[in-house]
Backbone as numpy.savetxt, mean C-alpha at the origin, in Angstrom:
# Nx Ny Nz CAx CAy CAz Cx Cy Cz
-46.42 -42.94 -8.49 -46.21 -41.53 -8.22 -44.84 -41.07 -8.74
-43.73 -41.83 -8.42 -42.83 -41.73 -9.27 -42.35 -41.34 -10.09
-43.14 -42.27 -11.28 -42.91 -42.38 -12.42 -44.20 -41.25 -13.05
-44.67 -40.65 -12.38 -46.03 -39.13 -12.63 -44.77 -37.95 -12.90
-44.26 -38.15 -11.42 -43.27 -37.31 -11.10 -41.91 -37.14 -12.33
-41.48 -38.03 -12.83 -40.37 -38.31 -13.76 -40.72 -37.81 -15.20
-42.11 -38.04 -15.33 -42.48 -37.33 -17.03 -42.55 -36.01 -16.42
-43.26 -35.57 -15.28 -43.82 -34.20 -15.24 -42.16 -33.38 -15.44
-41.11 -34.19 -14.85 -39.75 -33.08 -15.32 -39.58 -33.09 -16.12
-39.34 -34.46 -16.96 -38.73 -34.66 -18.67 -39.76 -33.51 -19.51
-41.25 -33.20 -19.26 -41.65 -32.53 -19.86 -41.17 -31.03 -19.37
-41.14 -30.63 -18.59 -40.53 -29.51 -17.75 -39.19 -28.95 -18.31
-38.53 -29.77 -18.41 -36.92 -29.28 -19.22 -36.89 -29.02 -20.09
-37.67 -29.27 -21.64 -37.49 -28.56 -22.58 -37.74 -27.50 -22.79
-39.58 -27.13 -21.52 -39.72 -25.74 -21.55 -38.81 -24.86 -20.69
-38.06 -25.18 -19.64 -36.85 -24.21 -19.29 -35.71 -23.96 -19.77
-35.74 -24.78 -20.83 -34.43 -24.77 -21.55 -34.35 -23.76 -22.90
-35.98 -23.44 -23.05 -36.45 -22.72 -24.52 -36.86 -21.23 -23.53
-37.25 -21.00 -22.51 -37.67 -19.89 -21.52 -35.73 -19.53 -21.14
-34.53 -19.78 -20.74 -33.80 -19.92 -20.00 -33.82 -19.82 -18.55
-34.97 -20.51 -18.04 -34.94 -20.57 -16.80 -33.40 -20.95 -16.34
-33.18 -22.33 -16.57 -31.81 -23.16 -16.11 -31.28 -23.35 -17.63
-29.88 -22.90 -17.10 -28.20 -22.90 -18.50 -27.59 -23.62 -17.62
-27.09 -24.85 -18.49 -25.62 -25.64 -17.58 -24.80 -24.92 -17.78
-24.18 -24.71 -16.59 -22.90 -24.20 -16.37 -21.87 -24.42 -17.51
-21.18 -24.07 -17.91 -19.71 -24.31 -18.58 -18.83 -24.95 -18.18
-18.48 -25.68 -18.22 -17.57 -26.53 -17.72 -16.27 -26.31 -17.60
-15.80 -25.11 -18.36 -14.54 -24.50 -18.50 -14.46 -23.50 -17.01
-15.57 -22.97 -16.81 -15.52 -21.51 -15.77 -14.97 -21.73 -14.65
-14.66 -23.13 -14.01 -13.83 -23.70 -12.61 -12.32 -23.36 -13.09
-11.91 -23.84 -14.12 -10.30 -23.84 -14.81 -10.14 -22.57 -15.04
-10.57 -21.80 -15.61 -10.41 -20.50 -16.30 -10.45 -19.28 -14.67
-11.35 -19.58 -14.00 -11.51 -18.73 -12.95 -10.32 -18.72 -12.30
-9.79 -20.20 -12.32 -8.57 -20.29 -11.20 -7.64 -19.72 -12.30
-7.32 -20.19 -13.24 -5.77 -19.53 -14.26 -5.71 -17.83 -14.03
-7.56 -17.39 -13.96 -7.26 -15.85 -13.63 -7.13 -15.35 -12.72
-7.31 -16.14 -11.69 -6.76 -16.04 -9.96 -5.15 -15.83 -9.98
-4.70 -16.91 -10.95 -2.91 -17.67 -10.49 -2.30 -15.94 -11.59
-3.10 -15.56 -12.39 -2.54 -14.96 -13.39 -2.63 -13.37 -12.36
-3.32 -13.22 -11.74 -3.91 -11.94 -11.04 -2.83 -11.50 -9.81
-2.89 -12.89 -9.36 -1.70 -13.10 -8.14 -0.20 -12.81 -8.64
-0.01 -13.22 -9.88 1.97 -13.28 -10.33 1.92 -11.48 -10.63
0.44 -10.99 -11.60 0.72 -9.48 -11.67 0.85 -8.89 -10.21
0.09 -9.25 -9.39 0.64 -8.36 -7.80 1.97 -8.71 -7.35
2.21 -9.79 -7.51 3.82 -10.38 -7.21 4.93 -9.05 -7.44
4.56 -9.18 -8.89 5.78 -8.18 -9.78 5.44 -6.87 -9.59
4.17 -6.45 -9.46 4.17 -5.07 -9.15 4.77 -4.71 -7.54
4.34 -5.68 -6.58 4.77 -5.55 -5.66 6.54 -5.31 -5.21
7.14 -6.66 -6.54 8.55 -6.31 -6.17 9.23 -4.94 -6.99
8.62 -4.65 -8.32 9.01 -3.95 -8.85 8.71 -2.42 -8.24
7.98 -2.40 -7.32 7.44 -1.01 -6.62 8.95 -1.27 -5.26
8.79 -2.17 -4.78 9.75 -2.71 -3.60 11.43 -1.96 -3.90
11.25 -2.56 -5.15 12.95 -2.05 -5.59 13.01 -0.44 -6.03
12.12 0.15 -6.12 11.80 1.11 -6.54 12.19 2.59 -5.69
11.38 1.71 -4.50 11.69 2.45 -3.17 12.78 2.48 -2.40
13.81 1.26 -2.87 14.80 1.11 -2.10 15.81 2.15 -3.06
15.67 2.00 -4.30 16.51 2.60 -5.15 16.41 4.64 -4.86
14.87 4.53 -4.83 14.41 5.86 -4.54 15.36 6.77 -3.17
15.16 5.54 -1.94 15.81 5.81 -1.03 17.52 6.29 -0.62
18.18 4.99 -1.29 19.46 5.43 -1.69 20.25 6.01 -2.79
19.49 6.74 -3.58 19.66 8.03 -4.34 19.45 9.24 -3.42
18.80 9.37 -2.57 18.89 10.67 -1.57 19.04 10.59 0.32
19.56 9.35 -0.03 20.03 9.19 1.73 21.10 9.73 2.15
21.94 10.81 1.48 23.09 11.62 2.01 21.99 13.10 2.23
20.84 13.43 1.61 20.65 14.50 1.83 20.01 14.85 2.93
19.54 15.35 4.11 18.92 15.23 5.55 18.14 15.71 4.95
16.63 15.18 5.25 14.74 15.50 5.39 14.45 15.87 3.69
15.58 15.50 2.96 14.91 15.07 1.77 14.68 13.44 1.17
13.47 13.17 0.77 12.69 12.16 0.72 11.77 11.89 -0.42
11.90 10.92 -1.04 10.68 10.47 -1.77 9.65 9.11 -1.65
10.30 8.45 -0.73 9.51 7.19 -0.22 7.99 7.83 0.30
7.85 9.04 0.74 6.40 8.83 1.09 5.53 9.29 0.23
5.66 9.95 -1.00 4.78 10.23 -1.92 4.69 9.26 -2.81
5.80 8.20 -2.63 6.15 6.85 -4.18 4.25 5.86 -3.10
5.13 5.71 -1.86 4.59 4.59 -1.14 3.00 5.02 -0.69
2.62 5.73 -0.63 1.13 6.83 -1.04 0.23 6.31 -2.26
0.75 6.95 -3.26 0.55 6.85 -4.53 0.04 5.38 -4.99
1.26 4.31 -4.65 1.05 2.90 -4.78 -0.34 2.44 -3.70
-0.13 2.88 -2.67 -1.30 2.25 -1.83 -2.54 2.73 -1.98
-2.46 3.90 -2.67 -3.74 4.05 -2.91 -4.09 3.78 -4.29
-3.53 3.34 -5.30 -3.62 2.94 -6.22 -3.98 1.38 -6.24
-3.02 0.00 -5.74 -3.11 -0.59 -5.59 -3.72 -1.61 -4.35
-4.09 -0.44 -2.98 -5.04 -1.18 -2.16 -4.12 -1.63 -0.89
-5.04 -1.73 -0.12 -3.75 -2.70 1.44 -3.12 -3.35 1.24
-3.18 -4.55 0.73 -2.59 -5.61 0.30 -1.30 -5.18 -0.06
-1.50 -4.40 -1.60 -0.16 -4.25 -1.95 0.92 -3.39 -1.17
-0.12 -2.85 -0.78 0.70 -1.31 0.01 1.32 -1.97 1.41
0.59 -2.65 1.88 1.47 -3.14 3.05 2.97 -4.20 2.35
2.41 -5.28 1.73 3.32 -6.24 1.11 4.71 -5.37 0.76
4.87 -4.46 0.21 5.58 -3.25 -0.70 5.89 -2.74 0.75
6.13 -2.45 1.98 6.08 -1.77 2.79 6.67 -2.62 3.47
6.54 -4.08 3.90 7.21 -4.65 4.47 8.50 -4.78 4.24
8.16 -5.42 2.62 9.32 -5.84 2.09 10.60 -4.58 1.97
9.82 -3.58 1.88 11.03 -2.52 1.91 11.70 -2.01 2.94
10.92 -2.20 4.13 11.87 -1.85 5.59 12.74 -3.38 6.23
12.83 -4.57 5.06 13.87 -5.29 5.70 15.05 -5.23 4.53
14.65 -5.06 3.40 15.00 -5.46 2.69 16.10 -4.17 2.51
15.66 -2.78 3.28 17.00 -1.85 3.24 17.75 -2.24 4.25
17.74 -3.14 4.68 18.86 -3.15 5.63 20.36 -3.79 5.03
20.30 -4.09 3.66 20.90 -4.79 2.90 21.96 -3.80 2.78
21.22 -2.68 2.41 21.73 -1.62 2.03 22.56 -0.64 2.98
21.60 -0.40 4.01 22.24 0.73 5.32 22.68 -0.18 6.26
22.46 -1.59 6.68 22.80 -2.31 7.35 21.52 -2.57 8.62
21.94 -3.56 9.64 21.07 -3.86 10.31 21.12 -3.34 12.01
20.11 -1.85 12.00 20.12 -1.83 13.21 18.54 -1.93 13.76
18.56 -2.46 14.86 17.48 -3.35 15.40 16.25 -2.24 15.86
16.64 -1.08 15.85 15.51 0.03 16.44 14.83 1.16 15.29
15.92 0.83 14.34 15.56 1.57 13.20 14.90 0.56 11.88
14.56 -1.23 12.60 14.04 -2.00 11.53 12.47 -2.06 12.11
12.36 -1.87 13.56 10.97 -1.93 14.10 10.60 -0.62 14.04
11.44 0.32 13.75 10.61 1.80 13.55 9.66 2.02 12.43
10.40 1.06 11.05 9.96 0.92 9.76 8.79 -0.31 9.78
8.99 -1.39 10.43 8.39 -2.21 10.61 6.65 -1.54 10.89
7.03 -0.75 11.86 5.64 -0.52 12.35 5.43 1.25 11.96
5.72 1.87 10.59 5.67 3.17 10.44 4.92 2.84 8.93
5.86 2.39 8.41 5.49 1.98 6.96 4.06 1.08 6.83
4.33 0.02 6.97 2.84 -0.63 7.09 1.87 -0.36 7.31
1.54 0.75 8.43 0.74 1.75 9.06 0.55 2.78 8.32
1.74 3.26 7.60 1.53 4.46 6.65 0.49 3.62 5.35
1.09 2.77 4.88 0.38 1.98 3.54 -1.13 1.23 3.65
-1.04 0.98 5.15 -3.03 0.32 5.21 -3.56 1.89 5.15
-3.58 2.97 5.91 -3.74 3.89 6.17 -4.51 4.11 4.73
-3.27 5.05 3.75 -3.84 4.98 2.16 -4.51 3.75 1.51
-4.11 2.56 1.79 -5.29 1.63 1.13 -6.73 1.30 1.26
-6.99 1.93 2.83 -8.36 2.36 3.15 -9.07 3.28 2.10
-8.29 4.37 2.74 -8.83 5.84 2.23 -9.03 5.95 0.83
-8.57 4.70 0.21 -8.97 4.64 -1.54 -10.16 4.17 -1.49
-10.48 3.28 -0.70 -11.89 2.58 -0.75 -12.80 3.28 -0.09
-12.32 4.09 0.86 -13.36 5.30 1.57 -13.72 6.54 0.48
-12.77 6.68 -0.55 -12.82 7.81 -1.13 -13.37 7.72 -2.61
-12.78 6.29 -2.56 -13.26 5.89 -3.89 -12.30 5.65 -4.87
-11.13 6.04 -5.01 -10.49 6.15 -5.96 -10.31 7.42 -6.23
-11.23 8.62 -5.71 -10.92 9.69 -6.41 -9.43 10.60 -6.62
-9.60 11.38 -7.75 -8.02 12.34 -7.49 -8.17 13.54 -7.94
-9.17 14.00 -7.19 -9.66 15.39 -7.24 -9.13 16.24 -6.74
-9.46 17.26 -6.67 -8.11 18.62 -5.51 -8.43 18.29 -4.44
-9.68 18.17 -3.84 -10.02 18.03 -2.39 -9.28 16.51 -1.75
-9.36 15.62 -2.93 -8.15 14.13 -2.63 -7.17 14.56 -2.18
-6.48 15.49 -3.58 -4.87 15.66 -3.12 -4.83 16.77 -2.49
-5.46 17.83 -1.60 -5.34 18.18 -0.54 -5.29 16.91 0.46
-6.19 16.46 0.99 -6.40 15.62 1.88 -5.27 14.72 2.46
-4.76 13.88 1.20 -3.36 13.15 1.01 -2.38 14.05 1.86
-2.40 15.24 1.12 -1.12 15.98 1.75 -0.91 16.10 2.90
-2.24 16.44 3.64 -2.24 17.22 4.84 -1.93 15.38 6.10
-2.43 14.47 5.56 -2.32 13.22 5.85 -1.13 12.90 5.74
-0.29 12.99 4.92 1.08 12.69 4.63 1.80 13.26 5.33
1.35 14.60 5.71 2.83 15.44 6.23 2.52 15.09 8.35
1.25 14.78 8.38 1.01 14.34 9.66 1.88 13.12 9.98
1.69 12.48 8.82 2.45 10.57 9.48 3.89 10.83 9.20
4.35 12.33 8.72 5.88 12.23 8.46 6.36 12.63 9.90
6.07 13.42 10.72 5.85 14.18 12.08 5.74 12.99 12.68
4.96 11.85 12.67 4.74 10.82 13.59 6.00 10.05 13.04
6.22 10.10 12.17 7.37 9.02 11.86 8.80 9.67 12.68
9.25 10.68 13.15 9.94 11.41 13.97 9.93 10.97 15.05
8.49 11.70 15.36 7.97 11.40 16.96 7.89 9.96 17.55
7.33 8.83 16.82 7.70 7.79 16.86 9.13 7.10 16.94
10.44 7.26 16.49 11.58 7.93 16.26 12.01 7.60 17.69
11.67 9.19 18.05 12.10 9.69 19.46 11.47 8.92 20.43
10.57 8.46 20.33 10.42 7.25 21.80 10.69 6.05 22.06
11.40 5.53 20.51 11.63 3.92 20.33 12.66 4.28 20.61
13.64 5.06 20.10 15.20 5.39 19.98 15.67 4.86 21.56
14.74 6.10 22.11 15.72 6.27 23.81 15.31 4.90 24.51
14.15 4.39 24.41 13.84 3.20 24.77 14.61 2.00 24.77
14.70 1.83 23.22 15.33 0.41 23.22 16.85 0.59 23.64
17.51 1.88 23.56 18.67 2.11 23.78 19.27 2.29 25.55
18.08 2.77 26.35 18.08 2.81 27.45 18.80 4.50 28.02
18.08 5.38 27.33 18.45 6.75 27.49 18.31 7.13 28.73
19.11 8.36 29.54 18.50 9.14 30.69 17.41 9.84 30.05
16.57 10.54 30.55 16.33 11.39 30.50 16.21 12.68 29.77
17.45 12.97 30.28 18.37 14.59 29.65 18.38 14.02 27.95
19.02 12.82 27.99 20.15 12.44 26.39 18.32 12.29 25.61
17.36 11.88 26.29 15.99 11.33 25.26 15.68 12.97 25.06
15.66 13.71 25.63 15.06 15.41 25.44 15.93 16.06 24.80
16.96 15.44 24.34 18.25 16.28 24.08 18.10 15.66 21.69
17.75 14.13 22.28 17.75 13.80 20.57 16.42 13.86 20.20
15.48 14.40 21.13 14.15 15.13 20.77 14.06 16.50 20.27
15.13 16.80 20.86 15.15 18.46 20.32 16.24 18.44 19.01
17.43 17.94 18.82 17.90 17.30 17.86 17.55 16.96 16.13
16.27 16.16 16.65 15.22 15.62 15.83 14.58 16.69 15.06
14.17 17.99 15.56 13.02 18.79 14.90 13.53 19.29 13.36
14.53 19.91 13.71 15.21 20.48 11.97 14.96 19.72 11.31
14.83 18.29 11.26 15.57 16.97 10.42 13.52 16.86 9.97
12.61 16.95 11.12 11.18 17.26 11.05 10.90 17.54 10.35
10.93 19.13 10.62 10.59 20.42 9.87 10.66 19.78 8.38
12.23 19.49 8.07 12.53 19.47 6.66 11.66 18.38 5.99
11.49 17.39 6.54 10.90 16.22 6.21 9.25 16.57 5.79
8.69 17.03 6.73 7.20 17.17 6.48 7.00 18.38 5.74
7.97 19.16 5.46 7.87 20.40 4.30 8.57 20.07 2.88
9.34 18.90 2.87 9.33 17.96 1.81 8.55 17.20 1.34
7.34 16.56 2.10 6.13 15.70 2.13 4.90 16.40 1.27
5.24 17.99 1.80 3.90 18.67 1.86 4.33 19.13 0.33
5.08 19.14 -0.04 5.94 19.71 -1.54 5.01 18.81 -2.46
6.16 17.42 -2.39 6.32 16.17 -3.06 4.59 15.22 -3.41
4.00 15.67 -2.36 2.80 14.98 -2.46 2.06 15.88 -2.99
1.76 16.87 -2.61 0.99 17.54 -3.47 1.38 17.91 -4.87
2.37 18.44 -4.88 2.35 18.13 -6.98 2.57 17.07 -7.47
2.96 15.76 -6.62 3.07 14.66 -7.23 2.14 13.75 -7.54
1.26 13.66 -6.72 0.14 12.71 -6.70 -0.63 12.60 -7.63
-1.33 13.36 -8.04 -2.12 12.91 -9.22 -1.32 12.51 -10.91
-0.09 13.37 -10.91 0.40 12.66 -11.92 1.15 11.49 -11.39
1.42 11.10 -10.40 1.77 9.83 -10.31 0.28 8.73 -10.98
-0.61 9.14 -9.91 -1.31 8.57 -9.99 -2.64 8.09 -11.46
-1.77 9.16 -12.42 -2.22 8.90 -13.89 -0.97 8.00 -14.34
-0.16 7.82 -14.04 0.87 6.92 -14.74 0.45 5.56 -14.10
0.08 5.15 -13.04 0.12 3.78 -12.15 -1.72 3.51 -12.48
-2.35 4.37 -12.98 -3.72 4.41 -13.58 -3.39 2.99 -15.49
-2.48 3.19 -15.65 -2.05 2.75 -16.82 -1.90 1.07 -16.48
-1.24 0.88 -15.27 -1.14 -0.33 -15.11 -2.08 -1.33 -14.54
-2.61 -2.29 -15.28 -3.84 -3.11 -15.16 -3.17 -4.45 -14.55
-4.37 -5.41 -13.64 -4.03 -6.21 -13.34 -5.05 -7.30 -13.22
């Protein structure tokens, strides 16, 4: 039975081999898959740091001016371009990595810690919910999204501040009210910056393949 069995394949393989039922694999496609894994990974690396420095540079070019800003239309743009991954990675790295710069205070690194990251999954969704698109109804959408998480990034602000610091009362309602001008300006900078910016950002970072 066996040996019934053993011709009936040997005869069997030449006709699947002339039909293409069964192709041996390539023997190369294990090596090659991984080099374009290792090669895929070093391009997110560099985009990641080169977006990283980008933002920090972005930042301290206008950190003397109050509620003017470009980190949230740069850090937008990238996450929805490049996805969670990058957008968080790029997000982390940039709220420790300014402390280099402004120095290290402990309420204003967990504000970023947990503002930024949140801001960047946020847009790396909404690319995959949306598609990629960058239509008007997108960059409406963005905007009105953007200038919301700039308001939370305040408001958020104001409850870590008095917290970790151990405010009365009076002094937490007092750098709540404090806070709003600095608001105002911020999310009417957001609502500027993102809306005429976005889609031509997002044709320039369209250029970069990975």
């Amino acid at each position: 039975m066996e040996r019934r069995e053993d011709r009936a394949r040997a005869k069997e393989a030449p006709v699947r081999e002339r039909t293409g039922e069964e192709k041996p694999a390539p023997e190369k496609t294990g090596p090659a898959q991984k080099k374009k894994r290792a090669l895929q990974g070093v391009g997110y690396v560099a985009v990641v740091a080169v977006f990283t420095a980008l933002l920090l540079g972005a930042q301290y070019a206008l950190w003397f001016v109050k509620g003017v800003e470009v980190v949230t239309v740069l850090l937008l743009v990238f996450s929805y371009r490049f996805g969670v991954k990058c957008g968080v990675l790029s997000a982390v790295a940039f709220s420790l990595l300014r402390c280099l710069l402004f120095g290290f205070f402990p309420n204003v690194v967990l504000l970023y810690l947990i503002y930024y990251p949140l801001f960047a999954a946020c847009f790396g969704i909404l690319r995959n919910v949306l598609r990629r698109r960058v239509d008007l109804k997108t960059q409406l959408l963005v905007t009105a999204l953007a200038v919301l998480f700039t308001a939370l990034f305040t408001l958020l602000d104001d409850a870590l501040t008095p917290l970790f610091y151990g405010y009365t009362k009076e002094a937490a309602l007092a750098y709540f009210l404090a806070s709003l001008p600095t608001m105002a300006m911020q999310c009417a900078c957001a609502l500027l910056t993102v809306f005429l910016l976005f889609r031509p950002l997002m044709a320039v970072l369209r250029r970069v393949r990975l």
